[in-house]
C-alpha positions as CSV (number, residue, x, y, z in Angstrom):
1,X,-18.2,7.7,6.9
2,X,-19.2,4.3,7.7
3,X,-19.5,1.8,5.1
4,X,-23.3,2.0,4.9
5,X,-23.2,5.7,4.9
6,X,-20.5,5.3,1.5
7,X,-22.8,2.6,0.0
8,X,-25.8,5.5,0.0
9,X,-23.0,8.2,-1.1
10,X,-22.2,6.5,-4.0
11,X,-25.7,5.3,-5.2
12,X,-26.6,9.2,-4.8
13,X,-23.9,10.3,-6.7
14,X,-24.2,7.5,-9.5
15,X,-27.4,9.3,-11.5
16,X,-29.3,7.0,-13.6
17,X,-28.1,8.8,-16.9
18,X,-29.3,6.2,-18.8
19,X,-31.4,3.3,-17.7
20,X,-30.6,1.5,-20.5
21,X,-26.8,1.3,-19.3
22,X,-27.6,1.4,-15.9
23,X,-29.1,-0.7,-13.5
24,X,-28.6,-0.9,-9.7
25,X,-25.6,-2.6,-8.4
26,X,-25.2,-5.1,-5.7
27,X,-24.0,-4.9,-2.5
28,X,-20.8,-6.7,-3.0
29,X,-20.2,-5.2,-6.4
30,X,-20.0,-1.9,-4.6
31,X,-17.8,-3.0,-2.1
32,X,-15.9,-4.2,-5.5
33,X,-15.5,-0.7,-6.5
34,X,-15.1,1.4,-2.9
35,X,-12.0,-1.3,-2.9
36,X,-10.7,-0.6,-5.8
37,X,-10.6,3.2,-5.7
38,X,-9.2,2.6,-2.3
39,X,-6.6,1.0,-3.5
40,X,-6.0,3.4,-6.5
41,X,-6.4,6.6,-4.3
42,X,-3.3,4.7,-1.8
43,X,-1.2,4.2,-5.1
44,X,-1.7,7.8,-6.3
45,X,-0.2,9.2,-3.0
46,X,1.9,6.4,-1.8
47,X,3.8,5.0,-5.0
48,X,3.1,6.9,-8.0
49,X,4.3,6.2,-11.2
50,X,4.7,9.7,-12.8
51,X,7.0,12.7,-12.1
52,X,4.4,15.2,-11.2
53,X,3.2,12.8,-8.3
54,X,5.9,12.4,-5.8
55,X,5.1,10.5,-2.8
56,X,2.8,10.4,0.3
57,X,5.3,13.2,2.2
58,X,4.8,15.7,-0.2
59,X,2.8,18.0,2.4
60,X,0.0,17.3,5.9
61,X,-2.4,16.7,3.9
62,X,-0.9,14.0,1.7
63,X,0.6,12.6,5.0
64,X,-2.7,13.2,7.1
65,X,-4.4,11.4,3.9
66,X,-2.9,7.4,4.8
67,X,-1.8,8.1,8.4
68,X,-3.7,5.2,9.8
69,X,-1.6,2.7,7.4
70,X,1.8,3.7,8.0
71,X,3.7,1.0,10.4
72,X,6.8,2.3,12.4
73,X,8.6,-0.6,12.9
74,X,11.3,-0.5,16.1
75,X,14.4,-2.7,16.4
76,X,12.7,-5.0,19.2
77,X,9.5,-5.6,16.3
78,X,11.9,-5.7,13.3
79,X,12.4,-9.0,11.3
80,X,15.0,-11.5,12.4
81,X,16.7,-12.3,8.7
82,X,18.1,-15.7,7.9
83,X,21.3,-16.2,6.1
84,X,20.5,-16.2,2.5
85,X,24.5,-16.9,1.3
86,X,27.8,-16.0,1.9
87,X,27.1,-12.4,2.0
88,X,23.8,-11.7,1.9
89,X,20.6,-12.0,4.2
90,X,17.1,-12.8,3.6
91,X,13.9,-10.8,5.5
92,X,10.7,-12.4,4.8
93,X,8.2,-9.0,4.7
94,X,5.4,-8.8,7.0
95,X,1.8,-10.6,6.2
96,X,0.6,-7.0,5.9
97,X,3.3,-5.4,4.1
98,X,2.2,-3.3,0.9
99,X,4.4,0.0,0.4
100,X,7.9,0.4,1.5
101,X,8.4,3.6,2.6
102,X,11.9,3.8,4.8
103,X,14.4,0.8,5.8
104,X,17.0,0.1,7.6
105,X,19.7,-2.3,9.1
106,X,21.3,-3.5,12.4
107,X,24.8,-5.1,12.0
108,X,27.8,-7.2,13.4
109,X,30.8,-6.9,12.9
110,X,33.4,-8.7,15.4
111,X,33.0,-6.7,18.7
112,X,30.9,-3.9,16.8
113,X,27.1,-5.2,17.8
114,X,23.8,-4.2,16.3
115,X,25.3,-1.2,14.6
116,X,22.5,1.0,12.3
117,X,22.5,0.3,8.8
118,X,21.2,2.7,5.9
119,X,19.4,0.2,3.6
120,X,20.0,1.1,0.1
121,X,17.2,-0.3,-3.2
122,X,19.5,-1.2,-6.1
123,X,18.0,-3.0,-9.2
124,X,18.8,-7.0,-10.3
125,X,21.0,-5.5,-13.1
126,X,23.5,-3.7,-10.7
127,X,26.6,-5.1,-10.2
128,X,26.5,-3.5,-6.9
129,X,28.9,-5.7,-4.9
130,X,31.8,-5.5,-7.7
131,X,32.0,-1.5,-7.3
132,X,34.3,-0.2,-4.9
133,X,32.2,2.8,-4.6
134,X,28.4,1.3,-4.2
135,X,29.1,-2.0,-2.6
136,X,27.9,-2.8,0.6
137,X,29.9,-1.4,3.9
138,X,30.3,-1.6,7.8
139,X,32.5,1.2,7.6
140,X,30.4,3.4,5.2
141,X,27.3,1.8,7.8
142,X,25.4,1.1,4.2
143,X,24.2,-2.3,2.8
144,X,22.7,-3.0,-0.6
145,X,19.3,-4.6,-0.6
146,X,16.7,-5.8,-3.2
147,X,13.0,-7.6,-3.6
148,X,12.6,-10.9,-4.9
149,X,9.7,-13.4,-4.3
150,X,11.0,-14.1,-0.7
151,X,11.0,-10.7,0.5
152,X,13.8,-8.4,1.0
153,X,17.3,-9.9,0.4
154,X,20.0,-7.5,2.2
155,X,23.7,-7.5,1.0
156,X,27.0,-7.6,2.7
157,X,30.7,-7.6,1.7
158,X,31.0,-11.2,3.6
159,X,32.9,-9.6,6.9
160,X,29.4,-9.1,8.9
161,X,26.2,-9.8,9.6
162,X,22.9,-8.9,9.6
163,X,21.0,-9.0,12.7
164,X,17.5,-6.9,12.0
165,X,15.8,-5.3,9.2
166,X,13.5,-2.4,10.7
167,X,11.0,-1.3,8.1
168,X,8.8,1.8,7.5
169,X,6.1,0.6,5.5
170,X,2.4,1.0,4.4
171,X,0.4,-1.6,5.7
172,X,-2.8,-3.2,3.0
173,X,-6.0,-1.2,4.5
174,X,-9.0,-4.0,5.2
175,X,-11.3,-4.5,3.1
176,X,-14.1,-2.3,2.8
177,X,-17.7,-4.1,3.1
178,X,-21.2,-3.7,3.5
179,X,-22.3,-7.7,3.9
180,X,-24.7,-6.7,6.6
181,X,-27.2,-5.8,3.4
182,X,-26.8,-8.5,1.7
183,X,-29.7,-11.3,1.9
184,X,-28.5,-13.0,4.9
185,X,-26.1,-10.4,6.2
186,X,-23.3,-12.3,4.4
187,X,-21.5,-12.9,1.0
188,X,-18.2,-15.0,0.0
189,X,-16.3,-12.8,-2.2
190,X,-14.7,-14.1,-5.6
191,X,-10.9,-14.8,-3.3
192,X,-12.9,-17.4,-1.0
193,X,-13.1,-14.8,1.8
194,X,-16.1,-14.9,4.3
195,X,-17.9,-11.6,4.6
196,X,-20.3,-10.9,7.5
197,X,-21.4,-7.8,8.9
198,X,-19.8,-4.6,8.2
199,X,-16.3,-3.4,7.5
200,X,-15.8,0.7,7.8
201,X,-12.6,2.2,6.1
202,X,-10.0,2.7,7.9
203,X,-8.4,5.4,6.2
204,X,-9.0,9.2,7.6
205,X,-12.5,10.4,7.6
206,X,-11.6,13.2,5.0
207,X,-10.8,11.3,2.5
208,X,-14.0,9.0,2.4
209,X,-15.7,11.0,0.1
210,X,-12.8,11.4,-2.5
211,X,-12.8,7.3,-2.4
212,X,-16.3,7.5,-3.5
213,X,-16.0,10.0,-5.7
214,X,-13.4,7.9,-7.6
215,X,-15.4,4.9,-7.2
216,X,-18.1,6.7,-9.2
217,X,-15.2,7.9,-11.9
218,X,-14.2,4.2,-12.2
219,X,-18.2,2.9,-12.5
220,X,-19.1,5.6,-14.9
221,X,-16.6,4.5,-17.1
222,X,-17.0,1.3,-16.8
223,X,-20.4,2.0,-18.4
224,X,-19.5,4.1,-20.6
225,X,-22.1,7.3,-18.8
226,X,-22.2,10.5,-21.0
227,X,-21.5,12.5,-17.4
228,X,-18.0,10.7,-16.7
229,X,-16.5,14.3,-17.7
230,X,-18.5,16.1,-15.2
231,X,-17.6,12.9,-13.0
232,X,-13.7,13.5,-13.5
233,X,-13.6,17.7,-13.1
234,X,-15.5,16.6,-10.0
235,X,-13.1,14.1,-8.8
236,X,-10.0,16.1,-9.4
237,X,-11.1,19.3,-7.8
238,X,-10.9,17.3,-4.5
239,X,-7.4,16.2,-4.9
């Protein structure tokens, strides 16, 4: 679907319950709402926060679902770190990064060069580096790593190096957008950004229609319509 086509999807699917509730919505606060249940229907598959959820690999369809977002890096496109102490490393994340799925290492050690590294997420409570059983290793070919505000800082035991973090991520989808029907085919949106023309979604085209669908869930709630149930049974028997 193109972005027009989920502007008109939505507005058919939005009934005017109660048109003392409801009135027609702008352009750009559609585009508000196709974004945000973008962003929540991503989140649901990609990095859910409850058991019974597990993860964009669960089967195709869940993969087939965010395909066109999932960046493979390779070693020659992975991130140079810089030396963030003694024993530990510093990758600044991509400008598109969102979702980590899979990471990984190269390192030195003496005449041992770019040797593959499993990257392993530890929390800032874990005294990681003091165990002799989850510390980092060359030997073991396992480093410790965790986020902070910099981006991904990547532990060592001090006797080598890091020489590239290679990530597996989920890259932020664009911004969905239907400016081109806005008086003057243009509209700043609340962040500062520019808007002109038209901006389809980039995810797969069978999931299009669940985004609206959830963008109707999230507006009928947000005023409160009498048919949110009927909304909701709707929305999860395309999941």
């Amino acid at each position: 679907m193109t972005s027009k086509e989920m502007h008109y999807d939505l507005k058919q699917k939005l009934n005017k319950i109660d048109s003392q509730k409801y009135r027609n919505l702008y352009v750009p606060e559609i585009d508000w709402k196709l974004n945000e249940a973008q962003e929540v229907f991503v989140k649901i598959i990609a990095q859910p926060r409850y058991g019974k959820q597990i993860g964009f690999e669960l089967n195709q369809r869940t993969i087939n679902d965010i395909r066109t977002i999932v960046v493979d890096q390779i070693p020659a496109t992975g991130i140079v770190p810089t030396v963030f102490d003694s024993s530990s490393f510093m990758a600044t994340l991509p400008a598109d990064f969102w979702f980590l799925a899979k990471a990984y290492a190269l390192g030195t050690k003496g005449t041992c060069i770019d040797k593959v590294l499993k990257l392993r997420e530890v929390q800032h409570d874990d005294e990681h580096e003091l165990s002799p059983f989850d510390r980092s290793s060359f030997i073991w070919r396992v480093s410790n790593m965790r986020f902070n505000d910099q981006g991904i800082r990547v532990f060592t035991d001090g006797t080598y190096s890091i020489t590239k973090v290679i990530l597996e991520y989920l890259k932020e989808p664009r911004r969905i957008h239907n400016a081109a029907d806005w008086p003057g085919g243009t509209y700043t949106t609340l962040d500062g950004v520019v808007l002109t023309g038209t901006q389809d979604c980039i995810l797969p085209k069978p999931v299009h229609r669940e985004i609206v669908d959830l963008a109707v869930l999230i507006i009928s709630g947000n005023l409160n319509m009498p048919d949110r149930q009927a909304k909701k049974e709707g929305v999860e028997l395309t999941q």
